[in-house]
Backbone bond lengths (Angstrom), bond angles and torsions (degrees), N, CA, C in turn:
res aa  C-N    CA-C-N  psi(-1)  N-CA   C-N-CA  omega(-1)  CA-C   N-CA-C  phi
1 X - - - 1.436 - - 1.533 107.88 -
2 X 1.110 127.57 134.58 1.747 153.62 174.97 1.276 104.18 -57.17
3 X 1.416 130.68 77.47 1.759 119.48 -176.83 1.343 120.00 -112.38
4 X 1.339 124.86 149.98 1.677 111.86 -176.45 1.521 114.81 75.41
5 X 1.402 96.04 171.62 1.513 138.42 177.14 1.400 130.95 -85.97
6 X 1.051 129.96 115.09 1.745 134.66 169.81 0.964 117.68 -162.55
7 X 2.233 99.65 134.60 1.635 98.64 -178.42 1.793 100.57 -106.73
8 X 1.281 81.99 152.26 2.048 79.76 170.77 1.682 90.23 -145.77
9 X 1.166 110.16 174.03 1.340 142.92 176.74 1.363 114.96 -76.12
10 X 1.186 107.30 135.00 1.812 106.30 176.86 1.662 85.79 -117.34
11 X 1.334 108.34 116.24 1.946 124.35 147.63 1.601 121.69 -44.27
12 X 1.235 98.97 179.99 1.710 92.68 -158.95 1.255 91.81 -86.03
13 X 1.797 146.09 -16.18 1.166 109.56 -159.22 1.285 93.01 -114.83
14 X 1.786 119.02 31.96 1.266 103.50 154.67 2.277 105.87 122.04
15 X 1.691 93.12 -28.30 1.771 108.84 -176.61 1.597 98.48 -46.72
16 X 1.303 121.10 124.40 1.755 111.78 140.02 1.523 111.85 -108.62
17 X 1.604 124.40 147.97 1.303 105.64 -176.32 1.643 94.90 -110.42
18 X 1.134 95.86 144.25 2.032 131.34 172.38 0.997 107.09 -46.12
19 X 1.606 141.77 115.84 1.592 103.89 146.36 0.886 140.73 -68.97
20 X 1.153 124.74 173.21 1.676 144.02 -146.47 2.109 97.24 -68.22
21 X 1.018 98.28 -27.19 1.626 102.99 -159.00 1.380 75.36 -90.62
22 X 1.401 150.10 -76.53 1.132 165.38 -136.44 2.102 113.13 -65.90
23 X 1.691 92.50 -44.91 1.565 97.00 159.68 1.272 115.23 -79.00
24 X 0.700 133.96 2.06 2.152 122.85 -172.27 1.452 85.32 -95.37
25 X 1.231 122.82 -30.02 1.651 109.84 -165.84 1.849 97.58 -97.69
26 X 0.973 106.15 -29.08 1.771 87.91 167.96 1.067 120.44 -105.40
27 X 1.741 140.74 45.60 1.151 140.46 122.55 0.908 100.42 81.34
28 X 1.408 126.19 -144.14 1.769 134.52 167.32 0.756 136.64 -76.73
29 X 1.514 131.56 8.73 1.659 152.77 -132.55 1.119 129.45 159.09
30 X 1.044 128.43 153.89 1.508 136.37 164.48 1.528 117.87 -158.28
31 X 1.340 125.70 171.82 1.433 112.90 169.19 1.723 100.14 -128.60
32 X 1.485 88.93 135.00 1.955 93.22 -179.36 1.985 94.37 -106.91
33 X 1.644 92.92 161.98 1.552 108.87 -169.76 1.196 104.87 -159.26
34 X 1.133 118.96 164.12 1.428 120.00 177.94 1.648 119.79 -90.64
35 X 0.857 117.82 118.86 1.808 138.24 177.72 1.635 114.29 -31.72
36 X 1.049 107.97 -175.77 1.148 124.71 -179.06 1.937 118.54 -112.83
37 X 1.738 88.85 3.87 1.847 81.04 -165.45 1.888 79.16 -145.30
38 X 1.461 147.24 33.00 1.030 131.96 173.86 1.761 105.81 80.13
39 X 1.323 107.99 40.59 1.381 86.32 168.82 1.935 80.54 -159.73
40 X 1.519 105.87 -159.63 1.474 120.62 -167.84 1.305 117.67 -111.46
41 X 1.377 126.44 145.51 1.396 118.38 172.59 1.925 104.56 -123.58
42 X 1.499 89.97 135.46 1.411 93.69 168.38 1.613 119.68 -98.89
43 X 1.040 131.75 143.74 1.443 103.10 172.54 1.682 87.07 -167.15
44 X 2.157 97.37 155.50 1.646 105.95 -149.93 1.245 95.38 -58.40
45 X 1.322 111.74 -157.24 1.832 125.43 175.15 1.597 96.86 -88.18
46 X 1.340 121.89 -37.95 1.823 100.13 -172.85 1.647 101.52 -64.93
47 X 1.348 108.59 -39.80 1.839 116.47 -160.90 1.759 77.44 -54.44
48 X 0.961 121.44 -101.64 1.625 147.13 -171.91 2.072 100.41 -0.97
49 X 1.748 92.12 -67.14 1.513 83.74 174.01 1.734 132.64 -76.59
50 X 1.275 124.49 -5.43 1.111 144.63 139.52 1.786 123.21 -45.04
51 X 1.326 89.80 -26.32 1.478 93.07 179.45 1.491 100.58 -85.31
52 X 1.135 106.47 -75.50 1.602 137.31 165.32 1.726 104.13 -12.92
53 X 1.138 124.46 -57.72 1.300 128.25 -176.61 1.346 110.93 -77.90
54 X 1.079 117.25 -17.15 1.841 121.93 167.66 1.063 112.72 -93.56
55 X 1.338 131.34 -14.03 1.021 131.52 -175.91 1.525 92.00 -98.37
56 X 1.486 140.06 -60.70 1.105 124.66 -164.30 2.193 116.56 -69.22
57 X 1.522 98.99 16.03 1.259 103.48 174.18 1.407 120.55 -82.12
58 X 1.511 99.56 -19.92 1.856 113.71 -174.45 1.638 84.08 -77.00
59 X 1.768 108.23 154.13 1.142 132.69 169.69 1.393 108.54 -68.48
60 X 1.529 110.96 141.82 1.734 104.65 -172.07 1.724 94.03 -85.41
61 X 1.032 130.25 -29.43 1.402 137.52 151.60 1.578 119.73 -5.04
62 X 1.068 109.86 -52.71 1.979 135.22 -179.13 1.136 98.85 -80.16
63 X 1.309 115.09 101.69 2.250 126.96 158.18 1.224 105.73 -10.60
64 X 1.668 101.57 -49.40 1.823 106.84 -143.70 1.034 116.56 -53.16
65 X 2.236 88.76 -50.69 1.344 124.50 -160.01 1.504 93.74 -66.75
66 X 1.022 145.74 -47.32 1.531 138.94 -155.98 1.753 105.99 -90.48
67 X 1.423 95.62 -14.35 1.837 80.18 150.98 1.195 123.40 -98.95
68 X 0.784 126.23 -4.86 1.597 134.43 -178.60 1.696 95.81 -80.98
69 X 1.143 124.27 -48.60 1.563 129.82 159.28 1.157 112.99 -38.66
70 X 1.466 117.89 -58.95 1.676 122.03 170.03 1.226 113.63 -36.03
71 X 1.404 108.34 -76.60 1.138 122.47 -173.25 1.567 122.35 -45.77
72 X 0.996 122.51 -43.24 1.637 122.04 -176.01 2.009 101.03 -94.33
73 X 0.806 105.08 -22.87 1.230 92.00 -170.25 1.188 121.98 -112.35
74 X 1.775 124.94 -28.30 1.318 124.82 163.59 1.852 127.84 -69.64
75 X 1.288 83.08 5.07 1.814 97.85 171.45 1.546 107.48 -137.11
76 X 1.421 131.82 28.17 1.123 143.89 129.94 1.172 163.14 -71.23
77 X 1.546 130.89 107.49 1.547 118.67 -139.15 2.098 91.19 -145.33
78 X 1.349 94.77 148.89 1.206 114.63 -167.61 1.751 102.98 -78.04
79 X 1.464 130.61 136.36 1.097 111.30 -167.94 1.878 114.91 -146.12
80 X 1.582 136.99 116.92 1.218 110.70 -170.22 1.421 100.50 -137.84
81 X 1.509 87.07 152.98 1.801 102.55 -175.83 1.488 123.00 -60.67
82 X 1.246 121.83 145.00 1.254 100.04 -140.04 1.643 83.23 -109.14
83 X 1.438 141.42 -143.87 1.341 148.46 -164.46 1.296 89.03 -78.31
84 X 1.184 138.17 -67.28 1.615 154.01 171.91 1.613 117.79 -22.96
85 X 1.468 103.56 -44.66 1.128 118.92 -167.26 1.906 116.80 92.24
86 X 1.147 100.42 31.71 1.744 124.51 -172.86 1.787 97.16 -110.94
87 X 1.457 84.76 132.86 1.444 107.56 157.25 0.912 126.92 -107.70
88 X 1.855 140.65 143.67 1.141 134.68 -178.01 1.328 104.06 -94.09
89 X 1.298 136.27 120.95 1.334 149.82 -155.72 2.095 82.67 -110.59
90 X 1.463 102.23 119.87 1.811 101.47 175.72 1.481 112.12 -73.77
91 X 1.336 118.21 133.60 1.483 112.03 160.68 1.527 126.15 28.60
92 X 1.693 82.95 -104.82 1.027 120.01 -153.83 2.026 104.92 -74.04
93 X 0.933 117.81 22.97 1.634 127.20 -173.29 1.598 86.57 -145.09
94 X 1.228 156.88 10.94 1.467 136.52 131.70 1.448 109.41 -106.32
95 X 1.362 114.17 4.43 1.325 113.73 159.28 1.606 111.13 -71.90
96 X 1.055 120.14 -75.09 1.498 138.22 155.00 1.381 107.36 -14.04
97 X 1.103 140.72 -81.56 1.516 152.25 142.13 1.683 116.35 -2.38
98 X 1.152 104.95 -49.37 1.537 113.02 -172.76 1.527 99.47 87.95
99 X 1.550 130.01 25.91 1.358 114.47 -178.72 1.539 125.04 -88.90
100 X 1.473 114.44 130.43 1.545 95.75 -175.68 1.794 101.09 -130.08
101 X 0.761 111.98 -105.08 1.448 122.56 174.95 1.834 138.37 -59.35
102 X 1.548 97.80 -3.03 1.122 126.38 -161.17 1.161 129.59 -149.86
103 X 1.375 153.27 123.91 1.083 133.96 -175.07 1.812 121.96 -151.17
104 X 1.203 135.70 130.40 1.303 117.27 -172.96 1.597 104.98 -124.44
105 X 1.224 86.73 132.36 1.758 123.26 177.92 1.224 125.91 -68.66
106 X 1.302 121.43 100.76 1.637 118.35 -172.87 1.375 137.27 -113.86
107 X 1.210 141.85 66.02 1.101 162.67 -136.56 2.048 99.13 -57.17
108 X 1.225 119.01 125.02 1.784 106.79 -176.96 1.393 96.48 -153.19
109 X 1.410 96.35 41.43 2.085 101.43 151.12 1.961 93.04 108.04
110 X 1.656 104.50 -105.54 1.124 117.87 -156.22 1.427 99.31 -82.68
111 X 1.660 139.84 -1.02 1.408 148.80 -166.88 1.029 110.75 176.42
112 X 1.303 109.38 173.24 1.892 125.24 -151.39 1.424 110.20 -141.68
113 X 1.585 98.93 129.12 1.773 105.39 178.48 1.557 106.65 -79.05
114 X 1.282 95.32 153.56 1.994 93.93 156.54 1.635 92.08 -134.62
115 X 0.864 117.43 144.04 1.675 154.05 -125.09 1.742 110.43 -132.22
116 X 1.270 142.27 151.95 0.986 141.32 147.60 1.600 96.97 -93.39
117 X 1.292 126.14 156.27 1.569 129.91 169.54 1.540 96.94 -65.81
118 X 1.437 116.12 -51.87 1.593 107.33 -171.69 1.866 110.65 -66.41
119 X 0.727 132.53 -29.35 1.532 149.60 -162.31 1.663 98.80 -87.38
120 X 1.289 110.58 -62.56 1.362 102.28 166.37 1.479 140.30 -91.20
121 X 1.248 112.45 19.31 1.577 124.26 124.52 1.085 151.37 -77.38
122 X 1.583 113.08 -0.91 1.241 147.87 152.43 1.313 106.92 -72.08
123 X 1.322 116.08 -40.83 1.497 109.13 -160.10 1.959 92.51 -88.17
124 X 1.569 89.73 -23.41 1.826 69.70 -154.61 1.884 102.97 -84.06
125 X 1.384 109.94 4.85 1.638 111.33 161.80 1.211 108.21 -89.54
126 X 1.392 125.71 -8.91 1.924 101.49 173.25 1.381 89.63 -105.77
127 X 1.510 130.41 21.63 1.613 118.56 163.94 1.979 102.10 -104.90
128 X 1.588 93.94 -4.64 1.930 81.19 172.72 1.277 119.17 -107.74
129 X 1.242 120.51 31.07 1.507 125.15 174.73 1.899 111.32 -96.83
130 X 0.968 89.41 78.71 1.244 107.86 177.86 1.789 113.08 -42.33
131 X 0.874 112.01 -11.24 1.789 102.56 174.00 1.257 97.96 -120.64
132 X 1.276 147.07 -9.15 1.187 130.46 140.30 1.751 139.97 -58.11
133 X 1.526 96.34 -35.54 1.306 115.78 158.41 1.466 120.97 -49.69
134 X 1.160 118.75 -54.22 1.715 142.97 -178.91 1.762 81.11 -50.30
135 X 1.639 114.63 -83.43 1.801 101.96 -158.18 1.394 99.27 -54.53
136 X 1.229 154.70 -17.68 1.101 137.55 -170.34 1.414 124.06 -87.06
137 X 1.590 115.30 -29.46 1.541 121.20 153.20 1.377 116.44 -72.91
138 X 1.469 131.45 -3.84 1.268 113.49 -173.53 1.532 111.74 -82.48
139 X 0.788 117.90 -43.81 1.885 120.35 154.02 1.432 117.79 -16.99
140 X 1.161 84.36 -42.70 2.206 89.54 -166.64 1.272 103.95 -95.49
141 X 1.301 119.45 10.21 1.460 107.26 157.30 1.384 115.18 51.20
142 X 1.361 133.20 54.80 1.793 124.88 -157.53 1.705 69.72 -118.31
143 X 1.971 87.35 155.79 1.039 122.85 158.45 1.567 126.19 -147.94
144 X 1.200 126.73 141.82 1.338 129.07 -140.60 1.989 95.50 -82.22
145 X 1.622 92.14 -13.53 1.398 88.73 -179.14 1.766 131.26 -86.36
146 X 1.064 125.36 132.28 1.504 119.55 -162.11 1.475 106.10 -62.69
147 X 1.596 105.13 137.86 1.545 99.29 154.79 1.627 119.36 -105.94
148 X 1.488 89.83 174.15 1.751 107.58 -167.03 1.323 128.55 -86.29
């Protein structure tokens, strides 16, 4: 599972390196894409083709469905750590991103954000409003107690 926070440096021709906890769980590969809030998602090759295969279940027939195709997949690129433990993040997806010199790493279970510093300080003040937080777990019904 993808947990926590880390910033590292993105180099000029584009490398960010993984952490150490973060590569053991994506193996030899991964595929990165562009997010849903201005930033990046990494996620392994099963997560990615799991997506991919649910997604190619919607009829290409349906508008929706074929943007939703757009969307995940025409800004999707195959990506692996290199000896370093660096990924080459393409162009044109830290353009999109706003990523330049900086970047923060966000671990959210089954896949991992990469972050602008400015973008995800945005994000991380509408994650400290504590009474907004409250209506948003009440849905999920969690309880601290294990089930069987």
């Amino acid at each position: 599972m993808f947990l926590g926070q880390y910033r590292h440096n993105i180099d000029s021709k584009g490398r960010l390196t993984v952490p150490a906890r973060f590569r053991e769980l994506l193996g030899e590969g991964a595929y990165v894409t562009m997010g849903f809030d201005n930033n990046l998602m990494v996620m392994t090759r099963a997560s990615f083709e799991a997506v991919q295969k649910r997604v190619s279940q919607t009829p290409f027939t349906d508008p929706n469905a074929r943007l939703v195709r757009r969307l995940l997949f025409s800004d999707a690129g195959y990506v692996e750590p290199d000896g370093n433990g660096r990924i080459l993040l393409p162009g044109f997806l830290r353009e999109k991103a706003t990523l330049t010199e900086e970047a923060v790493l966000v671990g959210v279970g089954d896949y991992f954000e990469i972050w602008s510093p400015d973008h995800w300080a945005n994000q991380s003040e509408n994650l400290s409003d504590t009474a907004a937080n409250a209506q948003r777990f009440i849905g999920l019904e969690l309880s601290a107690a294990a089930e069987d």
